[in-house]
C-alpha positions in Angstrom: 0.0 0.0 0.0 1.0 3.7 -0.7 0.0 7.2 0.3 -0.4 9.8 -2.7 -0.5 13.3 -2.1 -2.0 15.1 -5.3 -2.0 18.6 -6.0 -2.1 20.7 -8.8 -1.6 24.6 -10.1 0.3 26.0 -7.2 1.4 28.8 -9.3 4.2 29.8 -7.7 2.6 29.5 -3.8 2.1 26.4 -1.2 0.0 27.1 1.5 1.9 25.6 4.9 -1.1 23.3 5.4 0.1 21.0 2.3 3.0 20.5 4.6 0.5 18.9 7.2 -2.1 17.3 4.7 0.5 15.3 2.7 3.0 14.1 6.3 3.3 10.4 5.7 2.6 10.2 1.8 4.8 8.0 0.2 4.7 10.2 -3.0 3.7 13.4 -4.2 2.2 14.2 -7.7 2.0 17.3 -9.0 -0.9 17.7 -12.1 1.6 20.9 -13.4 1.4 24.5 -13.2 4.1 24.6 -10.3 4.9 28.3 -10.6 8.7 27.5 -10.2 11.3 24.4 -9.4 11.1 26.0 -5.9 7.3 24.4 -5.2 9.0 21.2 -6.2 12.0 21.2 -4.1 9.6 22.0 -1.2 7.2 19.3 -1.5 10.5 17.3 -1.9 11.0 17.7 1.9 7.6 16.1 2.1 8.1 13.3 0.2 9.7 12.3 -3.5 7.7 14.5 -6.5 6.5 13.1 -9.4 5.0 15.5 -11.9 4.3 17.0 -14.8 4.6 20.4 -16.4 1.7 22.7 -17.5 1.6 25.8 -19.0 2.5 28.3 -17.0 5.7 26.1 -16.2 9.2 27.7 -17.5 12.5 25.7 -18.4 13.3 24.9 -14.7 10.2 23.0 -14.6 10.2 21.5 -17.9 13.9 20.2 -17.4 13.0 18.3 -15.0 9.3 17.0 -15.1 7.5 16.1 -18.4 4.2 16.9 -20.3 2.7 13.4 -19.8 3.5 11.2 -17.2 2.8 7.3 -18.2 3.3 4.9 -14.6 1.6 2.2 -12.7 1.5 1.6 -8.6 0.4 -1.4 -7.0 -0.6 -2.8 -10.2 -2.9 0.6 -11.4 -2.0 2.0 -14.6 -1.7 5.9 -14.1 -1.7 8.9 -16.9 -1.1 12.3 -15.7 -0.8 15.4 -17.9 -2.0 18.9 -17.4 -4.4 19.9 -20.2 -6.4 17.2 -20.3 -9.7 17.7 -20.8 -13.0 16.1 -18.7 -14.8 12.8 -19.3 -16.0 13.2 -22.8 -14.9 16.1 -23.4 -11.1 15.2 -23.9 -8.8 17.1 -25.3 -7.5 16.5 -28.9 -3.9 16.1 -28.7 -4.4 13.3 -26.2 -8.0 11.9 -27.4 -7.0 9.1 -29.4 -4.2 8.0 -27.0 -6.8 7.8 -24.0 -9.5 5.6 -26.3 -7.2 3.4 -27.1 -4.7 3.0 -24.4 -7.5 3.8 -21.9 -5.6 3.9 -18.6 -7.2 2.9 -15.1 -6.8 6.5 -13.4 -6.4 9.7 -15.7 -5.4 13.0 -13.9 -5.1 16.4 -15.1 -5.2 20.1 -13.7 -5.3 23.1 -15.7 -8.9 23.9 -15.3 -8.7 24.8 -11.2 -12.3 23.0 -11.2 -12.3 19.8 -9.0 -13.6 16.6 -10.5 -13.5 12.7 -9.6 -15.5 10.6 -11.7 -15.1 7.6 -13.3 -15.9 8.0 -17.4 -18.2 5.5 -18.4 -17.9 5.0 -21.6 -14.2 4.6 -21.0 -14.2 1.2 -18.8 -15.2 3.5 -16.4 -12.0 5.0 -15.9 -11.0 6.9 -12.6 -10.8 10.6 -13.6 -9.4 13.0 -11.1 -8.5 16.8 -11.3 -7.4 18.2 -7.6 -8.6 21.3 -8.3 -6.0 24.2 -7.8 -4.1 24.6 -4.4 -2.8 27.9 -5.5 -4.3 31.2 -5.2 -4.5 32.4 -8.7 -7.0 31.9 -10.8 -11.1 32.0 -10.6 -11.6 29.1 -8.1 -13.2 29.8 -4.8 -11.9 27.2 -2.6 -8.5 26.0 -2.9 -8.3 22.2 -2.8 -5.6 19.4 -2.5 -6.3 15.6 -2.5 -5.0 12.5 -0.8 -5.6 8.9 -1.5 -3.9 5.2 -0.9 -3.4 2.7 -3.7 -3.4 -1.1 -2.1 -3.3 -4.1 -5.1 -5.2 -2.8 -7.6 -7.2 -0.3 -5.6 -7.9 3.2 -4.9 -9.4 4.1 -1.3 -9.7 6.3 1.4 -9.5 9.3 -1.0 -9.8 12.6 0.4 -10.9 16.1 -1.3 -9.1 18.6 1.4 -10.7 22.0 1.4 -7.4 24.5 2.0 -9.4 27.2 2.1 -10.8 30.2 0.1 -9.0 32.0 -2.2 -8.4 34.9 0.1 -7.9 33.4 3.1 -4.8 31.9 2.2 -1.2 31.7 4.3 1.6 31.1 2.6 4.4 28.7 3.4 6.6 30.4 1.2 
């Protein structure tokens, strides 16, 4: 069994309670838009970083983290990117890929809307967008989630409410 920490669309800020949320996580995954390498190296102190980068992201992110991220855990196969799309309304660079190399869990970010669903005319495929933990952008509440993945399985996942947009205290 692991403990994922997902967040997405920092944009440059990481609220302190991240710090608290994602304590014992085996991993973090980051759906892109991390502002700057410095968000990374940050949650690093947390626990290792696997992410991806989104638009916003400059060479120091994109040196290091790709656009797509292809892995499994515990015997689910993963896709991360972070213009994605929602359940049937995916986007078209990645469309054909995901109908027909549908993966078990797809998460994105991009939008700062958060969504878990599972797309049923895709094998009913886990989709996940965290929302946006960072404080730009037209979201009201600022969300993170957290989740364990034990053979084959997704449970005990968590939407954590951070706040609203104003309301937020910074970390760094």
């Amino acid at each position: 069994m692991i403990k994922i920490g997902l967040i997405s669309d920092t944009h440059n800020y990481l609220d302190h309670q991240v710090f608290d949320y994602f304590d014992g996580c085996d991993e973090i995954w980051h759906a892109g838009d991390f502002g700057t390498i410095k968000i990374a190296r940050e949650l690093e102190k947390i626990a290792p970083v696997l992410g991806v980068y989104g638009n916003i992201d400059g060479q120091d992110i994109r040196s290091e983290y790709p656009l797509h991220q292809r892995f499994e855990r515990e015997g689910v196969d993963f896709w991360m990117t972070h213009i994605g799309g929602v359940p049937g309304r995916y986007c078209i660079p990645i469309r054909e890929e995901i109908e027909t190399n549908t993966p078990d869990v797809f998460i994105c970010g991009h939008s700062h809307i958060l969504k878990v669903a599972r797309d049923q005319h895709l094998n009913k495929m886990l989709y996940i967008n965290p929302g946006a933990a960072g404080k730009q952008g037209f979201q009201e509440i600022r969300t993170i989630i957290r989740f364990e993945i034990d053979d084959t399985k997704i449970q005990n996942m968590e939407v954590i409410n951070l706040g609203e947009m104003g309301k937020a205290k910074a970390k760094i």
